[in-house]
PyMOL CGO cylinders between C-alpha atoms (Angstrom):
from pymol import cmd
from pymol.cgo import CYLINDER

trace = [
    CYLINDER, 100.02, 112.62, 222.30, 96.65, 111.83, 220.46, 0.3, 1, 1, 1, 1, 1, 1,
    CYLINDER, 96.65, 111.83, 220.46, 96.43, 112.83, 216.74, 0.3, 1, 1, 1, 1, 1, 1,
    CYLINDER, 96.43, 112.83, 216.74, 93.13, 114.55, 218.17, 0.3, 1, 1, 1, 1, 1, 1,
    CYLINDER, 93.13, 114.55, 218.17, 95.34, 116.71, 220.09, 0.3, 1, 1, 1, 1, 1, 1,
    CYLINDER, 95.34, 116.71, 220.09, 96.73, 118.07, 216.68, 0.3, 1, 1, 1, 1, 1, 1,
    CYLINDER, 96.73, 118.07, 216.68, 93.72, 118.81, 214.83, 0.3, 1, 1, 1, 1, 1, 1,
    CYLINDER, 93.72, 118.81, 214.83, 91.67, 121.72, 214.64, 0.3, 1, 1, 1, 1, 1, 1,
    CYLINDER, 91.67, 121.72, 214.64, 92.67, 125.28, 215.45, 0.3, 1, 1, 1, 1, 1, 1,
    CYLINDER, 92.67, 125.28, 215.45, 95.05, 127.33, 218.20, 0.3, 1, 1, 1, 1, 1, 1,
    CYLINDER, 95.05, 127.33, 218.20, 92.25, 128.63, 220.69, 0.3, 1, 1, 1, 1, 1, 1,
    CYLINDER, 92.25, 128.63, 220.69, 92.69, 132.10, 220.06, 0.3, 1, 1, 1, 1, 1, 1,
    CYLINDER, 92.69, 132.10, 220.06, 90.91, 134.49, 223.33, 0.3, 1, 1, 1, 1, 1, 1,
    CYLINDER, 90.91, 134.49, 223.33, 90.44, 137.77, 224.05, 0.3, 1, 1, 1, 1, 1, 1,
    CYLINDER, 90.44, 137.77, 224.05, 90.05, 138.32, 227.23, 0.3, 1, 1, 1, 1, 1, 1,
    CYLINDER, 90.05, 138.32, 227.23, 91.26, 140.38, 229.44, 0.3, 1, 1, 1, 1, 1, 1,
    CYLINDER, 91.26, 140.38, 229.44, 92.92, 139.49, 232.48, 0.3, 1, 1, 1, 1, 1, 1,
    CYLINDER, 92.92, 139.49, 232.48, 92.25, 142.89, 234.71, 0.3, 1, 1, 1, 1, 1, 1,
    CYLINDER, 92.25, 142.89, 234.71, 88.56, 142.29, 233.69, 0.3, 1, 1, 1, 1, 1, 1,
    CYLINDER, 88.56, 142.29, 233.69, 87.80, 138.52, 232.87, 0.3, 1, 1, 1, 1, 1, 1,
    CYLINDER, 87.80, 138.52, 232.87, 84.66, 139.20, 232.03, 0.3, 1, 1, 1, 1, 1, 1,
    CYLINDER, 84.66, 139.20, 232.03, 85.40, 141.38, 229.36, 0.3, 1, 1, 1, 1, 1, 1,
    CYLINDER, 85.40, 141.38, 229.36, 87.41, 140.85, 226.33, 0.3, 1, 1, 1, 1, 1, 1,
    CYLINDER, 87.41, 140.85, 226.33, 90.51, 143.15, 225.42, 0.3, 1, 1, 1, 1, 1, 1,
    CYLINDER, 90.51, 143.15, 225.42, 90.37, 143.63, 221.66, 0.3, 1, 1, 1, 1, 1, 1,
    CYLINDER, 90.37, 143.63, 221.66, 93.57, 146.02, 222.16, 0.3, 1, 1, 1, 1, 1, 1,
    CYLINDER, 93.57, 146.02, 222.16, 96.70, 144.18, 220.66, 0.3, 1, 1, 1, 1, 1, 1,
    CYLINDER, 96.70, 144.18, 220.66, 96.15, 140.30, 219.69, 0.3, 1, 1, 1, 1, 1, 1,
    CYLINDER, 96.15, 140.30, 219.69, 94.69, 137.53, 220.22, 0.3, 1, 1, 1, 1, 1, 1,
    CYLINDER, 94.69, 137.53, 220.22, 95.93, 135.19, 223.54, 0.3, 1, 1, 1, 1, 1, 1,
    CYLINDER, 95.93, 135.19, 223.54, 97.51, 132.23, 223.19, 0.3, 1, 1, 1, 1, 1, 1,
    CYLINDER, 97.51, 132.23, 223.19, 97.14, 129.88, 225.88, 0.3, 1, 1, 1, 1, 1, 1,
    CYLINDER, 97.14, 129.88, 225.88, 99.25, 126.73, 226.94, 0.3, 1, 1, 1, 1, 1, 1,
    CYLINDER, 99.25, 126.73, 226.94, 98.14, 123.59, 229.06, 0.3, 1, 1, 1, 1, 1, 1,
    CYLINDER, 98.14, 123.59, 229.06, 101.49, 121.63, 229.94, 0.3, 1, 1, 1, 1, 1, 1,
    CYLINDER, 101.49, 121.63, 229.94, 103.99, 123.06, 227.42, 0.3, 1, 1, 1, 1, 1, 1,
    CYLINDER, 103.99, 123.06, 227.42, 101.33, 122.36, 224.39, 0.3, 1, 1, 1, 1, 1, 1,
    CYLINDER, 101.33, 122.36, 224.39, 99.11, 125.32, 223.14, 0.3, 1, 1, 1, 1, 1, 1,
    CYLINDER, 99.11, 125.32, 223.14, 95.27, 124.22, 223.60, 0.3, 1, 1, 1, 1, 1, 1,
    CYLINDER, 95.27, 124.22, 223.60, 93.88, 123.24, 220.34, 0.3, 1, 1, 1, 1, 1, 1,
    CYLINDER, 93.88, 123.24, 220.34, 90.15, 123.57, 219.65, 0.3, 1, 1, 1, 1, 1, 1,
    CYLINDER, 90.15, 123.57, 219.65, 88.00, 121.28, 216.62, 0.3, 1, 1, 1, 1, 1, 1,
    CYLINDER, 88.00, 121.28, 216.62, 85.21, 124.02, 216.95, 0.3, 1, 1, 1, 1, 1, 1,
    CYLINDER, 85.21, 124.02, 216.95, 84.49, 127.36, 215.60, 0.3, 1, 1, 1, 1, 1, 1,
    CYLINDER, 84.49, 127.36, 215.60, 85.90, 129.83, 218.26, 0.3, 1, 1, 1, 1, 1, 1,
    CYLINDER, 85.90, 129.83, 218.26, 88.54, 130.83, 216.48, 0.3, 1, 1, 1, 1, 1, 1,
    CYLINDER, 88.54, 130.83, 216.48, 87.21, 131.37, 213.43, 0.3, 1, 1, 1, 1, 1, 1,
    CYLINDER, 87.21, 131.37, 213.43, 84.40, 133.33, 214.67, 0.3, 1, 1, 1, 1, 1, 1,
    CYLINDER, 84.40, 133.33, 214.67, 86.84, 135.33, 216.91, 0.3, 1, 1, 1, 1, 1, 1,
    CYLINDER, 86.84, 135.33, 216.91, 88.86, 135.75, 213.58, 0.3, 1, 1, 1, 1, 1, 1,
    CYLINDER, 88.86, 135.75, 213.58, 85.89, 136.77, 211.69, 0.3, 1, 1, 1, 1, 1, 1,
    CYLINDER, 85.89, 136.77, 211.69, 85.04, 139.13, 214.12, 0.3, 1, 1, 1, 1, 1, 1,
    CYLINDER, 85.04, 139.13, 214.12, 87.68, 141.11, 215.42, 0.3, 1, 1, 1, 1, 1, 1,
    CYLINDER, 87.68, 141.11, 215.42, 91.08, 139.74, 213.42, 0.3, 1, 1, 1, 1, 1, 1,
    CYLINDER, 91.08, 139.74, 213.42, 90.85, 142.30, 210.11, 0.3, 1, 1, 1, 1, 1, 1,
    CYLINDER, 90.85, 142.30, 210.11, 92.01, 145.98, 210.01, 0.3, 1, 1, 1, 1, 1, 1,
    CYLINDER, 92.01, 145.98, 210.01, 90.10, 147.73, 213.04, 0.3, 1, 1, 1, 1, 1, 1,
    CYLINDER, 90.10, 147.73, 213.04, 90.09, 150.75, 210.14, 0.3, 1, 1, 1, 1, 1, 1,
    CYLINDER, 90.09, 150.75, 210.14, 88.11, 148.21, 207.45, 0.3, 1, 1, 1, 1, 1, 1,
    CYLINDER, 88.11, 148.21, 207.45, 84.77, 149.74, 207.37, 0.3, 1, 1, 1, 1, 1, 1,
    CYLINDER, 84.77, 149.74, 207.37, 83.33, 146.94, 205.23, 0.3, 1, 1, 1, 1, 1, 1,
    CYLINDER, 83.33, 146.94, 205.23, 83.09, 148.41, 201.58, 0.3, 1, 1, 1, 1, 1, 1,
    CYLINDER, 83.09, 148.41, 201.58, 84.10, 147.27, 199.08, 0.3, 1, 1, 1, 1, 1, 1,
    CYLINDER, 84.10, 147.27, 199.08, 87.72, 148.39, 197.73, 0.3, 1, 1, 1, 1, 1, 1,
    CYLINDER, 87.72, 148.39, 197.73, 88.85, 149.61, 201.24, 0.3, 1, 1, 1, 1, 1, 1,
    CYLINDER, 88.85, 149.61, 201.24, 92.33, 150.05, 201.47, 0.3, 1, 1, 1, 1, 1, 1,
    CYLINDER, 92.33, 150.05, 201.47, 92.11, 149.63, 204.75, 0.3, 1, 1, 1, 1, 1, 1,
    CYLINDER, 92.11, 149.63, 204.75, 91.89, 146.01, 204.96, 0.3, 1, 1, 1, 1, 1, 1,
    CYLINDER, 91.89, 146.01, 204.96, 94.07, 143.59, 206.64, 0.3, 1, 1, 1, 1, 1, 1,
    CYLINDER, 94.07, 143.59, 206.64, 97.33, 142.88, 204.73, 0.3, 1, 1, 1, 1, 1, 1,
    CYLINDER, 97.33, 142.88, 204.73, 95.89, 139.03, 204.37, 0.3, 1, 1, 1, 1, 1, 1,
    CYLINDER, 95.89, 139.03, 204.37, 92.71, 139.44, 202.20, 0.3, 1, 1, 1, 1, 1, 1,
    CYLINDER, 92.71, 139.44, 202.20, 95.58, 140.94, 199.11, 0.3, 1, 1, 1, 1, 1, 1,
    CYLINDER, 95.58, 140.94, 199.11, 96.71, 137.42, 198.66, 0.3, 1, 1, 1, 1, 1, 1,
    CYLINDER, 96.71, 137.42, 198.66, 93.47, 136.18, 198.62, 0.3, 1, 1, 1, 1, 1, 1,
    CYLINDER, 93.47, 136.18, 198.62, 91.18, 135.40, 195.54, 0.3, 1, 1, 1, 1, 1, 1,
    CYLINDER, 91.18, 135.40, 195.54, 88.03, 134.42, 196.90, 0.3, 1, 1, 1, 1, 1, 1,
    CYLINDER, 88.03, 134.42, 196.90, 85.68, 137.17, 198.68, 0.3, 1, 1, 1, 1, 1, 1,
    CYLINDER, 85.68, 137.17, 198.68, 84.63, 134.75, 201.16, 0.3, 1, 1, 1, 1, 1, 1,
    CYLINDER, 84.63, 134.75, 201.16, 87.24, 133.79, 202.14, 0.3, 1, 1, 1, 1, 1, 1,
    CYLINDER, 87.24, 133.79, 202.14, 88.79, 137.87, 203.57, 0.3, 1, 1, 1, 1, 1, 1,
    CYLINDER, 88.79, 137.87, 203.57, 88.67, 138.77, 206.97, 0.3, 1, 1, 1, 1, 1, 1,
    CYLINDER, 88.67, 138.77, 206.97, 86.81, 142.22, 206.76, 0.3, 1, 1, 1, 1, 1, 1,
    CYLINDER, 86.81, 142.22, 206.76, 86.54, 142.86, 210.78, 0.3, 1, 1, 1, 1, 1, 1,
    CYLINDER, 86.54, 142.86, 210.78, 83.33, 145.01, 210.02, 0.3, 1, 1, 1, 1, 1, 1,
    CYLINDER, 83.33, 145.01, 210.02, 81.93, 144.01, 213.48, 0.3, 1, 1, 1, 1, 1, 1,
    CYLINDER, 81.93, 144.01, 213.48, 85.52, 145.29, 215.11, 0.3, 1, 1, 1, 1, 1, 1,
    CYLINDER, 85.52, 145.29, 215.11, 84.74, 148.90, 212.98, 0.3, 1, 1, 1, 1, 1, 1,
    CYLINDER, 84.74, 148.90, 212.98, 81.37, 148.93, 214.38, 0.3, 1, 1, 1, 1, 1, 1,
    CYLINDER, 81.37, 148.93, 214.38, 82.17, 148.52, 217.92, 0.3, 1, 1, 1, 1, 1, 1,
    CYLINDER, 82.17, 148.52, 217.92, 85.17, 151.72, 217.42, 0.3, 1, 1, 1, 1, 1, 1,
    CYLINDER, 85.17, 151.72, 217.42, 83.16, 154.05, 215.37, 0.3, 1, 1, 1, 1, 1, 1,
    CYLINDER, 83.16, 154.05, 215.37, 79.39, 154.16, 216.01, 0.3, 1, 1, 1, 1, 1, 1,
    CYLINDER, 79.39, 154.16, 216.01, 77.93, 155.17, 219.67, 0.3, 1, 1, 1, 1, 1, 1,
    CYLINDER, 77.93, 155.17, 219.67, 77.04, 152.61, 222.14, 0.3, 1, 1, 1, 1, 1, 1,
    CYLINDER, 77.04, 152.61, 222.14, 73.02, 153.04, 221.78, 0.3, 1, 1, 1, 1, 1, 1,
    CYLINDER, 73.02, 153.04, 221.78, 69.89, 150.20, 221.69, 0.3, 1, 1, 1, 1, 1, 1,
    CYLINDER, 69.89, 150.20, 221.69, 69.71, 152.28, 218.03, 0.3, 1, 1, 1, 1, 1, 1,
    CYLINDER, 69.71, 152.28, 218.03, 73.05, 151.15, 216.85, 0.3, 1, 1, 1, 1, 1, 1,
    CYLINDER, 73.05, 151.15, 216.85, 71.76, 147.27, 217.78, 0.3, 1, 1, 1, 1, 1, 1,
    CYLINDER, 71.76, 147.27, 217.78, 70.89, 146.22, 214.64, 0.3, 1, 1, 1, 1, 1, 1,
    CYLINDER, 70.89, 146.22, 214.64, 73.84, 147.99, 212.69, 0.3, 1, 1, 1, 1, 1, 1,
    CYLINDER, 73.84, 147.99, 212.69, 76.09, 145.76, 215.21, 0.3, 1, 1, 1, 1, 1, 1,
    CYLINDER, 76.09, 145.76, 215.21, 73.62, 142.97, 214.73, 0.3, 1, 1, 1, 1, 1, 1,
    CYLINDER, 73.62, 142.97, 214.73, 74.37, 143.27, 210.19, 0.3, 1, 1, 1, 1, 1, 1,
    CYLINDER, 74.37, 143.27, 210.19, 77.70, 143.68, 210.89, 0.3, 1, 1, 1, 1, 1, 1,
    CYLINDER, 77.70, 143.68, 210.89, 78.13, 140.48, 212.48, 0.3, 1, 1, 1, 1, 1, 1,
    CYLINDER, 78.13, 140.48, 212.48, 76.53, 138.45, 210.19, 0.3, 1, 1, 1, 1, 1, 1,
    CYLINDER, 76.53, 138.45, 210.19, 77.97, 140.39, 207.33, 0.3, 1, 1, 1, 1, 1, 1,
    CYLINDER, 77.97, 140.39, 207.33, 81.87, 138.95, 208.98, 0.3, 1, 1, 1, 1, 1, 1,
    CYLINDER, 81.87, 138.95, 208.98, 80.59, 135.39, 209.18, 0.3, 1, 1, 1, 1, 1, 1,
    CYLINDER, 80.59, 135.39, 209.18, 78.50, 135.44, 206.35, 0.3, 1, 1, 1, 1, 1, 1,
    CYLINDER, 78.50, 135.44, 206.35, 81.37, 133.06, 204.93, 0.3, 1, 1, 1, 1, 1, 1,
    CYLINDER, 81.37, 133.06, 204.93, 80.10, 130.28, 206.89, 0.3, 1, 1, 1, 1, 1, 1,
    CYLINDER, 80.10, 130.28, 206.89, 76.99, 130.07, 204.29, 0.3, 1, 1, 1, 1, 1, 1,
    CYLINDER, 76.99, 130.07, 204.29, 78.87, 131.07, 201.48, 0.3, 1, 1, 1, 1, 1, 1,
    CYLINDER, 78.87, 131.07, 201.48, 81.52, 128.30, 201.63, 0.3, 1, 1, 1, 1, 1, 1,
    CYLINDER, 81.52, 128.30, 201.63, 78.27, 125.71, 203.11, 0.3, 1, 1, 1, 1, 1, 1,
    CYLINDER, 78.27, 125.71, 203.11, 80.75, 125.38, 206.34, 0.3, 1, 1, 1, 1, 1, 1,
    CYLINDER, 80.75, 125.38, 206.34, 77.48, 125.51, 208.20, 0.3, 1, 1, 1, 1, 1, 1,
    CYLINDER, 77.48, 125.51, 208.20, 73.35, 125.30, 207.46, 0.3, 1, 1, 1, 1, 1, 1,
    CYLINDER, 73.35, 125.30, 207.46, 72.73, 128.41, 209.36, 0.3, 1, 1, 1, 1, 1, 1,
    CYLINDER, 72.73, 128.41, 209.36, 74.02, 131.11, 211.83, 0.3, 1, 1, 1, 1, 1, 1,
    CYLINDER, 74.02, 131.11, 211.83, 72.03, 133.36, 213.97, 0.3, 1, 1, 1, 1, 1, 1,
    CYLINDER, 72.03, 133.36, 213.97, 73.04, 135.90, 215.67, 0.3, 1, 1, 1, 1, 1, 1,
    CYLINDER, 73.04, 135.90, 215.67, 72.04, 138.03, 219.15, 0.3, 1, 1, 1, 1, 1, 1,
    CYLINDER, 72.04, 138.03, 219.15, 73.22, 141.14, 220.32, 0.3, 1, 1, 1, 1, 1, 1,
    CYLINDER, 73.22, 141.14, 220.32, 72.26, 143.28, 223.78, 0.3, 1, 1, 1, 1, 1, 1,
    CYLINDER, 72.26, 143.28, 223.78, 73.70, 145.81, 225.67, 0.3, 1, 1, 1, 1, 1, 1,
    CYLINDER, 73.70, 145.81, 225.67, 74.46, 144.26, 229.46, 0.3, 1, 1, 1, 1, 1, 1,
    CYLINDER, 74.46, 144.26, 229.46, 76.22, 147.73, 230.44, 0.3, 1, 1, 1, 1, 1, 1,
    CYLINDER, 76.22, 147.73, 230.44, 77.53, 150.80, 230.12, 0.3, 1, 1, 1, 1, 1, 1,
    CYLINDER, 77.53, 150.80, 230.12, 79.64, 151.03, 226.88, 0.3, 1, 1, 1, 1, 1, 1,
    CYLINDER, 79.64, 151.03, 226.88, 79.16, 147.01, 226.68, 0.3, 1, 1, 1, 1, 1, 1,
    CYLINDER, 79.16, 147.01, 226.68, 77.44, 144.62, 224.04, 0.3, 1, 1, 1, 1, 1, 1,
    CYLINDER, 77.44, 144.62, 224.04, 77.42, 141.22, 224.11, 0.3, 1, 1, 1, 1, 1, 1,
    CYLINDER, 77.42, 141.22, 224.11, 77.55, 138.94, 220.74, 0.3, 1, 1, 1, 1, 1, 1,
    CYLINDER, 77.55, 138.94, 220.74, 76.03, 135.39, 220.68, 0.3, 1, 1, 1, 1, 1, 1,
    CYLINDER, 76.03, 135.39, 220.68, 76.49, 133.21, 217.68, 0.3, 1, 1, 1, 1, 1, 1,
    CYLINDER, 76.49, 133.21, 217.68, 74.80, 130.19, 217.28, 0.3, 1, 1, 1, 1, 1, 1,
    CYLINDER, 74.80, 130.19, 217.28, 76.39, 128.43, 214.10, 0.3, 1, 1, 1, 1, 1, 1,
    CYLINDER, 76.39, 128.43, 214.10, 74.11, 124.93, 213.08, 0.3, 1, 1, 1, 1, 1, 1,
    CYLINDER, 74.11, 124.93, 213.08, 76.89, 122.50, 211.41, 0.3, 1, 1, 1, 1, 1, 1,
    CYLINDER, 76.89, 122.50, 211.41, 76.00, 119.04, 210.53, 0.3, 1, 1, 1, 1, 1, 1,
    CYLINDER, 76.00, 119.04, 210.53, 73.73, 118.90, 212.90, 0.3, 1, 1, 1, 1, 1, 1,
    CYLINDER, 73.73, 118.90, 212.90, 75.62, 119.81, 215.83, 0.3, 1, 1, 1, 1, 1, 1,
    CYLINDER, 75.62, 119.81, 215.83, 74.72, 123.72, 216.89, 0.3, 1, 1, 1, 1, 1, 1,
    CYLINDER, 74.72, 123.72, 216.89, 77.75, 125.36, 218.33, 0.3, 1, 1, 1, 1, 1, 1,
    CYLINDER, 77.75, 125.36, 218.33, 76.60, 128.85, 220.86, 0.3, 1, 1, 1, 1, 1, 1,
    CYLINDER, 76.60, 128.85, 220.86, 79.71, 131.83, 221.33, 0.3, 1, 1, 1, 1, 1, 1,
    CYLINDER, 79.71, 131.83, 221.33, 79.19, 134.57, 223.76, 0.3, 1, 1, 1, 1, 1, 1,
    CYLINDER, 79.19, 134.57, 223.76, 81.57, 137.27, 223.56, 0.3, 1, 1, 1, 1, 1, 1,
    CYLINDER, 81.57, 137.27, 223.56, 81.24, 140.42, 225.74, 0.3, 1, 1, 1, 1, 1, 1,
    CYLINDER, 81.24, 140.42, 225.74, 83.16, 143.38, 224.46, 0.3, 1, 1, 1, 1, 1, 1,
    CYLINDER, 83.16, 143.38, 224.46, 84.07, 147.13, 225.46, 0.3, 1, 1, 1, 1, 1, 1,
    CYLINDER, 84.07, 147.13, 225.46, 82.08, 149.32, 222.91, 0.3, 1, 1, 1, 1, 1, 1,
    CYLINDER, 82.08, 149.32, 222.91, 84.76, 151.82, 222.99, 0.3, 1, 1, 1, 1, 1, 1,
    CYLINDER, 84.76, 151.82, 222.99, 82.61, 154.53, 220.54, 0.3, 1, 1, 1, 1, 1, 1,
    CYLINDER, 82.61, 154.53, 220.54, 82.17, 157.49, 222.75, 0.3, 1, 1, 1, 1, 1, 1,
    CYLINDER, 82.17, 157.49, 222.75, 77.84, 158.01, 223.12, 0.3, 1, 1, 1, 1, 1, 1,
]
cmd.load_cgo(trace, "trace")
């Protein structure tokens, strides 16, 4: 085995195997295993993932919350917490072109860390509706140089 093979992050997905196309934030994060050896990524998907949709599905975001997730106690930088504002988003507010731009803040609010802690030089994000009770989420994080694009398609489960 390569020392390649070691580095970097678990590949952490969401999706959902009845509907491939769309992600199952329900439960956590898959897990998935090429040849007896969990697949290993050097990118960002997992920590966007993470930032997205890994904190306390009841964190709204403000500040003092007590609904965060158990992890952000320990830590001591702000940065640095998983807040999951984007997850909130998608449960609580309607699935309307209005709510775009709250979806669209919320995002960049979760990986707002990437500038924070100069991981990258910029991130931009996209959001659309491409169905009923659907939004997609494009990141495009510029790092070094080297822009990296995510696309994640998710139920909007707030009822419209």
């Amino acid at each position: 085995m390569t020392a390649d093979r070691l580095q970097g992050d678990v590949l952490l997905t969401t999706v959902n195997p009845v509907f491939p196309d769309v992600s199952d934030r329900e439960g956590s994060f898959d897990i998935e295993s090429e040849a007896g050896l969990m697949k290993m990524t050097a990118g960002f998907e997992t920590a966007v993932n993470l930032s997205l949709f890994g904190g306390n599905d009841l964190d709204d975001g403000t500040p003092g919350n007590v609904h965060q997730w158990w992890g952000n106690l320990l830590e001591t930088e702000d940065a640095r917490a998983y807040r999951g504002t984007t997850q909130y988003l998608l449960d609580n507010l309607p699935a309307t072109s209005g709510n775009l731009l709250k979806i669209q803040q919320g995002v960049e609010a979760d990986l707002a860390w990437f500038l924070a802690l100069n991981v990258a030089s910029s991130v931009s994000v996209v959001v659309a509706i491409p169905g009923h009770n659907r939004i997609e989420i494009t990141v495009a994080i510029l790092a070094e140089g080297v822009e990296s694009e995510f696309t994640f398609t998710e139920n909007w489960k707030a009822a419209t």
